[in-house]
Backbone as CSV, one residue per row, in Angstrom:
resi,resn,N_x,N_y,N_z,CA_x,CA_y,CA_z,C_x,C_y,C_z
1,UNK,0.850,-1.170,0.000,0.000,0.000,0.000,0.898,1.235,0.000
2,UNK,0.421,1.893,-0.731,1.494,3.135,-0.606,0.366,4.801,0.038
3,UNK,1.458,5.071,0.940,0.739,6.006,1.886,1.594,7.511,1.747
4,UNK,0.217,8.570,1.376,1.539,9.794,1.380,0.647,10.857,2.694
5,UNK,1.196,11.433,2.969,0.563,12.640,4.105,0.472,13.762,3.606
6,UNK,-0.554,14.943,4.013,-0.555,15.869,3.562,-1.103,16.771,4.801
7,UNK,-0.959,18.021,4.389,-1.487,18.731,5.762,-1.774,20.249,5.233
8,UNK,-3.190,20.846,5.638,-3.651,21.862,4.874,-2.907,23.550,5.123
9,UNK,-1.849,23.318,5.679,-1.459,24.942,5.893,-1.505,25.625,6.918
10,UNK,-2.418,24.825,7.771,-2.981,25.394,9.250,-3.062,24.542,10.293
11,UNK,-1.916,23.640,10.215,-2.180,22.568,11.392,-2.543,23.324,12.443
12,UNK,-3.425,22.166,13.552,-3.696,22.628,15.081,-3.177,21.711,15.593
13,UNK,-1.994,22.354,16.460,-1.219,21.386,16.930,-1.813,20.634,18.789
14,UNK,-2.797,21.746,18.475,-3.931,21.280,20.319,-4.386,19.729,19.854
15,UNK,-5.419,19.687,18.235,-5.960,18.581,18.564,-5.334,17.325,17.376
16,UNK,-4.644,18.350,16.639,-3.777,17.432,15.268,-4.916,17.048,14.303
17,UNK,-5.853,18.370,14.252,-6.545,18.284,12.611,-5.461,19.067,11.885
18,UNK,-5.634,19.211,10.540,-5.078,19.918,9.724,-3.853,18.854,9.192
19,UNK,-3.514,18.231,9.943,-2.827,16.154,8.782,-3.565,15.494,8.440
20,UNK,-3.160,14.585,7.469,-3.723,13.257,7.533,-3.098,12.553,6.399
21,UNK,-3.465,11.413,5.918,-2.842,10.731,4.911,-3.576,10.158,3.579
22,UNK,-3.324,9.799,2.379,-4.086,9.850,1.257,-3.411,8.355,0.992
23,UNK,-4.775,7.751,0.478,-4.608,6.283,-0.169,-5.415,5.971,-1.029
24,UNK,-4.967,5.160,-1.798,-5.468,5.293,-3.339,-7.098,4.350,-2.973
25,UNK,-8.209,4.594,-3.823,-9.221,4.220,-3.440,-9.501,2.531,-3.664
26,UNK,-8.214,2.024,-4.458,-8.132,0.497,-4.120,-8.084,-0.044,-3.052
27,UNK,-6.383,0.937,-2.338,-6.411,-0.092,-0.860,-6.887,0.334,0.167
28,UNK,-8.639,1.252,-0.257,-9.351,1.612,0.763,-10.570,0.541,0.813
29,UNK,-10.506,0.339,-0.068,-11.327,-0.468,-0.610,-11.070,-2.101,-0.029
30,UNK,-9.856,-2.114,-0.238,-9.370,-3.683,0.250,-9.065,-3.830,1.539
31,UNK,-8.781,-2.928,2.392,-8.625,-2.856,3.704,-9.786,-2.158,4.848
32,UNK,-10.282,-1.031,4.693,-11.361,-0.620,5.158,-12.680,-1.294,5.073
33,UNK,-13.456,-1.726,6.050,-15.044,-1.701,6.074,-15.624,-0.482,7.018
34,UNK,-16.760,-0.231,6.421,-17.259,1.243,6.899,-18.139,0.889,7.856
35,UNK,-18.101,-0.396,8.174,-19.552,-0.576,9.390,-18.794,-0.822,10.706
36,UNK,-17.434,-1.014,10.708,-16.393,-0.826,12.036,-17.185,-0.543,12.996
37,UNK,-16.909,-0.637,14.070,-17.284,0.020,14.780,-16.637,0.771,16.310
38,UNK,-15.698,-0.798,16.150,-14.575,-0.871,17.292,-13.043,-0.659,16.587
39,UNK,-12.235,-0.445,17.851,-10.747,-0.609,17.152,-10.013,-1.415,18.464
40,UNK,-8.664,-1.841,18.110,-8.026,-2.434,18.899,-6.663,-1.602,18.363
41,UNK,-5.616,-0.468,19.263,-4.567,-0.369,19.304,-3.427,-0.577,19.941
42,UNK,-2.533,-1.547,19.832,-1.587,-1.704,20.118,0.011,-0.824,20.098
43,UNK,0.275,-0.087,20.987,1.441,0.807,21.081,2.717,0.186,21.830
44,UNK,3.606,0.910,21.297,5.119,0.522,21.248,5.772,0.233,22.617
45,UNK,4.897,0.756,23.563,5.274,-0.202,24.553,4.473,-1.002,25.720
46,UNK,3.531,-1.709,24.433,2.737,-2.978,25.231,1.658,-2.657,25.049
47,UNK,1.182,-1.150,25.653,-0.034,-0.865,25.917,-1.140,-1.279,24.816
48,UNK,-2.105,-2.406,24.943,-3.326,-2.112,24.450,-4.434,-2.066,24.894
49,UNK,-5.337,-0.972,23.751,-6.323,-0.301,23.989,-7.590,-0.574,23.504
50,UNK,-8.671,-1.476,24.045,-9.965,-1.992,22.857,-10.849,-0.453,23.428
51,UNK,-10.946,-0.277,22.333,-12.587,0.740,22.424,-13.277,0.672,21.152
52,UNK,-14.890,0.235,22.053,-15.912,-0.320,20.683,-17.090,0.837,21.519
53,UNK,-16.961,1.697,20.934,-18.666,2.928,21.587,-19.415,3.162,20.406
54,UNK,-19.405,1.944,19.526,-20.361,1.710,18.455,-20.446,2.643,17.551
55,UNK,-19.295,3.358,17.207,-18.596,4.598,16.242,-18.143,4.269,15.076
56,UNK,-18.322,4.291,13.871,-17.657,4.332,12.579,-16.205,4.678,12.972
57,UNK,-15.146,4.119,11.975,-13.966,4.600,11.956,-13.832,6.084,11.964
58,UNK,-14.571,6.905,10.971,-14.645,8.000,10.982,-15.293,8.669,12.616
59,UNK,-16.352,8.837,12.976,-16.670,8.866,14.022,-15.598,9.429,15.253
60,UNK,-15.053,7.929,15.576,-13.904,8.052,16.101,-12.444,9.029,16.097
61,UNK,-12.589,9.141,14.467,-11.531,9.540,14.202,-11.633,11.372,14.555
62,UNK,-12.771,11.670,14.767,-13.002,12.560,14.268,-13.448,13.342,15.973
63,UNK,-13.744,12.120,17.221,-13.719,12.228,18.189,-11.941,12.836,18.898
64,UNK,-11.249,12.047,18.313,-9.961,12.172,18.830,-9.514,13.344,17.978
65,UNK,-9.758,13.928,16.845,-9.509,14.737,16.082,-7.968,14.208,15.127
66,UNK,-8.480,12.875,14.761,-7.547,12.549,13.415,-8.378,12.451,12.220
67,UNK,-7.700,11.674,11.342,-8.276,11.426,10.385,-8.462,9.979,10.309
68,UNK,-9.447,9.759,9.677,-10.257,8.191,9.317,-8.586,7.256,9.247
69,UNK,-7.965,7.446,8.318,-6.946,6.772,7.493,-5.930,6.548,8.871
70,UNK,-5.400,7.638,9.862,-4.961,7.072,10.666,-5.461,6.468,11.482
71,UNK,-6.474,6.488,11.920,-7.320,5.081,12.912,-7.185,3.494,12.393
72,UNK,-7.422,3.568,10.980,-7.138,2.303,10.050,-5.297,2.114,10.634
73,UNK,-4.408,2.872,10.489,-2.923,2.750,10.868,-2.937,2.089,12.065
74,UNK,-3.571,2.944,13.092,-3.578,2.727,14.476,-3.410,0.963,14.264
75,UNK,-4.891,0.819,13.848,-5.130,-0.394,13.987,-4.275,-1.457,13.578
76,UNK,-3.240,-1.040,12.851,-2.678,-1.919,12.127,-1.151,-2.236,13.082
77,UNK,-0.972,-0.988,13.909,0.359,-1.101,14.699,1.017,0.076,14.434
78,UNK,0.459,0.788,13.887,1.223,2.556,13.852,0.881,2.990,14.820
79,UNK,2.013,4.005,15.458,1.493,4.422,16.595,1.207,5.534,16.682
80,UNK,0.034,6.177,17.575,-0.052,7.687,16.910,0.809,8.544,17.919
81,UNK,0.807,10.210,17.438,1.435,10.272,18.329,1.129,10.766,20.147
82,UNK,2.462,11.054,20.910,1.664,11.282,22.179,0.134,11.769,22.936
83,UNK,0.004,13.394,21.987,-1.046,13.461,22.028,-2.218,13.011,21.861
84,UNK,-2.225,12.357,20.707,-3.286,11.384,20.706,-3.437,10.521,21.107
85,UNK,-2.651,9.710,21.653,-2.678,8.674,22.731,-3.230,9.121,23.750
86,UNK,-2.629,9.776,24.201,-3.936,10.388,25.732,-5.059,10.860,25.629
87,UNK,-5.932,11.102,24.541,-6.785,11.496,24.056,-7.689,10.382,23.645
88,UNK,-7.222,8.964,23.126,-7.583,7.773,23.015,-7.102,6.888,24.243
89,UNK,-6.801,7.383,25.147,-6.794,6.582,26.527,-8.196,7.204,27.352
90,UNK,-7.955,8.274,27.083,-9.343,9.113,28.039,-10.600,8.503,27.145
91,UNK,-10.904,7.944,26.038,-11.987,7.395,25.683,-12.533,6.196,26.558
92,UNK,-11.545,5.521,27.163,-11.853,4.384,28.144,-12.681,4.978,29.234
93,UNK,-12.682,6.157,29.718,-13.639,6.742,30.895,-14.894,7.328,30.342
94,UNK,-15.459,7.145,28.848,-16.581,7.211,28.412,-17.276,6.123,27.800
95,UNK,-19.094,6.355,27.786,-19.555,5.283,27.628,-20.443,6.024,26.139
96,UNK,-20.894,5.436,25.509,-21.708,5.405,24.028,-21.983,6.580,24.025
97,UNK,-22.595,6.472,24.943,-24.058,7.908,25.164,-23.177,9.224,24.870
98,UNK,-21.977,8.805,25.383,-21.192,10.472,26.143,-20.651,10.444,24.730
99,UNK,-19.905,9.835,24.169,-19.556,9.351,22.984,-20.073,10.441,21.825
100,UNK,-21.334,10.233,21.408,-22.396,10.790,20.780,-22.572,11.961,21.149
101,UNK,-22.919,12.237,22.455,-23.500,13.963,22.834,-21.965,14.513,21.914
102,UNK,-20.823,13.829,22.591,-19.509,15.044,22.342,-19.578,15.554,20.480
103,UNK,-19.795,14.408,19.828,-19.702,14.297,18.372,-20.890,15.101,17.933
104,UNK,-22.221,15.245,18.744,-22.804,15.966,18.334,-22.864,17.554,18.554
105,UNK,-22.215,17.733,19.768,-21.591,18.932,19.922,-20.667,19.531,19.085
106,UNK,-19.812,18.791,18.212,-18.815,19.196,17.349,-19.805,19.291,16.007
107,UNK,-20.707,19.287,16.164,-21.650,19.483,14.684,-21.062,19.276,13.450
């Protein structure tokens, strides 16, 4: 799979929108399903993390403020970085419900 990054000019380095990465719509196709719901990440030193709050990849991604494409990484054994790790650790102290209000607050 070949993976390139791009980033719009205005990163926010608070929540790390403004990156993300581009993949050709084959190996989105061959690797992604859109009915996900859960992820499992494994980081570089040991720590893993299941969280399933019944969220689309996107969803999620968009909770932690990445992009779709790195959640798919996550999952795979990329690790994100610090910030977002603590940001996807603090998801463990929420449940569905809270999940949703926050995402719907971000309109």
């Amino acid at each position: 799979m070949v993976v390139t990054g791009w980033h719009n000019g205005i990163p926010d380095n608070k929540t790390g929108a403004g990156y993300g990465i581009r993949i050709t719509p084959g190996d989105r196709d061959q690797y992604f399903e859109r009915d996900w719901t859960g992820i499992t990440l494994q980081f570089d030193d040991g720590d893993t993390v299941t969280i399933d709050l019944g969220l689309t990849r996107e969803e999620f991604a968009q909770l932690v403020g990445a992009h779709k494409q790195a959640v798919y990484l996550w999952e795979r054994g990329v690790v994100p970085r610090d910030a977002l790790k603590a940001k996807i650790l603090g998801l463990r102290k929420i449940g569905a419900r809270e999940a949703r209000e926050i995402l719907e607050g971000m309109g």
